[in-house]
C-alpha positions in Angstrom: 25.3 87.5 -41.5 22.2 88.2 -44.1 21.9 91.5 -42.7 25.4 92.3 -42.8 26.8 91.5 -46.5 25.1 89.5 -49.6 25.2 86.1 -49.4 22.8 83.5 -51.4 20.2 82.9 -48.5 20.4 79.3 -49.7 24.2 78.4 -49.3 23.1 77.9 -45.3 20.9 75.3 -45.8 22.6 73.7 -48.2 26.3 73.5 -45.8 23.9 72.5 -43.2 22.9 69.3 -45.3 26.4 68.9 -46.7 28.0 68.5 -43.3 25.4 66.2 -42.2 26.2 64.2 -45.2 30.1 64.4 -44.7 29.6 63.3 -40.8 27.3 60.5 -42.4 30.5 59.8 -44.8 32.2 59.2 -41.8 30.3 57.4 -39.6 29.9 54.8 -42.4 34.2 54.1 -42.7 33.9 53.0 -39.2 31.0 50.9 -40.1 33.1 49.5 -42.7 35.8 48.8 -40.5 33.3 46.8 -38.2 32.1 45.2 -41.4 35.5 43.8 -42.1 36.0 43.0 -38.9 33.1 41.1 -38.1 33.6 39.3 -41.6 30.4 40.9 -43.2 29.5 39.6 -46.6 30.1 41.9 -49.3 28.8 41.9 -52.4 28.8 44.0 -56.0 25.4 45.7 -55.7 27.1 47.2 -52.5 28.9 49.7 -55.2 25.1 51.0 -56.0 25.1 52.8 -52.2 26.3 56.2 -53.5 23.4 56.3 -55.8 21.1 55.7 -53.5 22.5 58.3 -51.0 22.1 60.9 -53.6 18.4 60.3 -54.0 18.4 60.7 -49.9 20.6 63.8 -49.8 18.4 65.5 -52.6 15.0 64.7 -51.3 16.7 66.3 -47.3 17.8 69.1 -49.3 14.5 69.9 -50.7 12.9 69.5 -47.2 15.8 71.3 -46.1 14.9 74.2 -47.9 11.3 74.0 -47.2 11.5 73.9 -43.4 14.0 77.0 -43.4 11.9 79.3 -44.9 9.0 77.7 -42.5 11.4 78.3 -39.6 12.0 82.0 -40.7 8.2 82.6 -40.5 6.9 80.2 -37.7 9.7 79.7 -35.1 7.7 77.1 -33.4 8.9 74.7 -36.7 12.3 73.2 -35.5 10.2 72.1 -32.4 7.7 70.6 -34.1 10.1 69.0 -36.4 11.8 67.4 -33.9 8.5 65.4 -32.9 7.4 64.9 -36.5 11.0 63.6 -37.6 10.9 61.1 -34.0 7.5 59.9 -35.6 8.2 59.6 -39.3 11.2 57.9 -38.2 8.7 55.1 -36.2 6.4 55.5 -39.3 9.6 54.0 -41.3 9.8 50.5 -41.1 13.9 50.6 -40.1 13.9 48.4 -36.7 10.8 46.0 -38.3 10.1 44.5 -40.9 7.2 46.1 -42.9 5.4 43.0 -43.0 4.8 43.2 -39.7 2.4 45.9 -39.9 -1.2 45.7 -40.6 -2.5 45.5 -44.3 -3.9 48.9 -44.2 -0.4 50.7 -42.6 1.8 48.5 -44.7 -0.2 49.9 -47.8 0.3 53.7 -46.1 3.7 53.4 -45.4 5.0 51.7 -48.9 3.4 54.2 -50.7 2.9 57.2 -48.5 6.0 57.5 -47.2 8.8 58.8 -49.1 11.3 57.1 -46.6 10.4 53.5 -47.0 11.9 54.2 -50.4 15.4 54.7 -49.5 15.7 52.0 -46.7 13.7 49.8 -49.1 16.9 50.2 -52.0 19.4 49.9 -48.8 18.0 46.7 -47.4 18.5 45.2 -50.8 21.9 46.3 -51.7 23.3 45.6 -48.3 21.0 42.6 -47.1 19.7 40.8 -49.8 22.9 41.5 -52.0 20.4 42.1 -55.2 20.0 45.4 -57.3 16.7 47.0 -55.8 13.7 46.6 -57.1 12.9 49.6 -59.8 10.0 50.8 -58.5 11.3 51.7 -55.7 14.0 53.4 -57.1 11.6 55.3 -59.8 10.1 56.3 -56.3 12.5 57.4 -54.6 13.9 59.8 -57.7 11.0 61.2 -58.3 10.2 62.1 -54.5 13.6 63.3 -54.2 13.1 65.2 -57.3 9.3 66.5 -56.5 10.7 67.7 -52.7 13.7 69.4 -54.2 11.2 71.7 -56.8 8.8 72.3 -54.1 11.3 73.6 -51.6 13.4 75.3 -53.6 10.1 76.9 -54.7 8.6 78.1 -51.9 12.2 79.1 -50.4 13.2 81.5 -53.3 9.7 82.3 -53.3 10.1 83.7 -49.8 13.8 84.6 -49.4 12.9 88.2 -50.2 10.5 88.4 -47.0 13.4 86.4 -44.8 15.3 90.2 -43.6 11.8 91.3 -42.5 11.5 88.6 -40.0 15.2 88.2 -38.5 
């Protein structure tokens, strides 16, 4: 399709994240609906999700954008991805709690990892029922924001070399 007719290199990447967050959109009514009927509490700093998702969905569109222009150049990226993602996603303290780590990792992965951020501000909308804390959602803007300029960046940096590679 680039080959054939002008389209904005970008527009793939970006309905490649979009759809992944309308499947996500979906998935979470029938976790709603499994919410209601397992009498979930629900509470008014639940209404903050959206903003939260928004930091998420910018910060994968950044990355987004960086790993397609990678991919373009280095095919050998969306496997290596695919083990990175399985790690950072163990590196993420999702299934634990972070306190269960050792000083030194716990210090890593609160500040290192741009992750902990998001699931940080979900656990307490959704479990502790408070606003999150703000420095983790001063964090988590400004990562979103910082991977959104650097892959955007790089990938209109590189979009005019993409046609000599395909």
């Amino acid at each position: 399709l680039i080959k054939k007719a002008y389209v904005p290199k970008y527009i793939f990447t970006f309905s490649k994240t979009i759809s992944g967050l309308v499947d996500l959109l979906f998935n979470l009514v029938a976790l709603v609906i499994v919410m209601l009927a397992t009498g979930a509490h629900f509470s008014w700093s639940n209404l903050l999700f959206p903003f939260v998702l928004l930091q998420a969905f910018v910060f994968n569109l950044g990355l987004g954008l960086f790993l397609a222009q990678a991919n373009v150049f280095f095919k050998d990226v969306q496997h290596i991805y695919n083990a990175v993602t399985l790690a950072w996603m163990y590196l993420t303290p999702i299934f634990y709690p972070v306190e269960a780590l050792p000083e030194l990792v716990r210090w890593c992965v609160t500040r290192l990892n741009p992750m902990y951020y998001y699931v940080k501000q979900f656990r307490d909308i959704f479990y502790a029922g408070t606003l999150p804390q703000l420095e983790y959602v001063v964090a988590g803007c400004v990562a979103a924001l910082v991977m959104l300029v650097f892959g955007t960046g790089i990938f209109l940096k590189k979009q005019d070399k993409f046609i000599l590679y395909i």
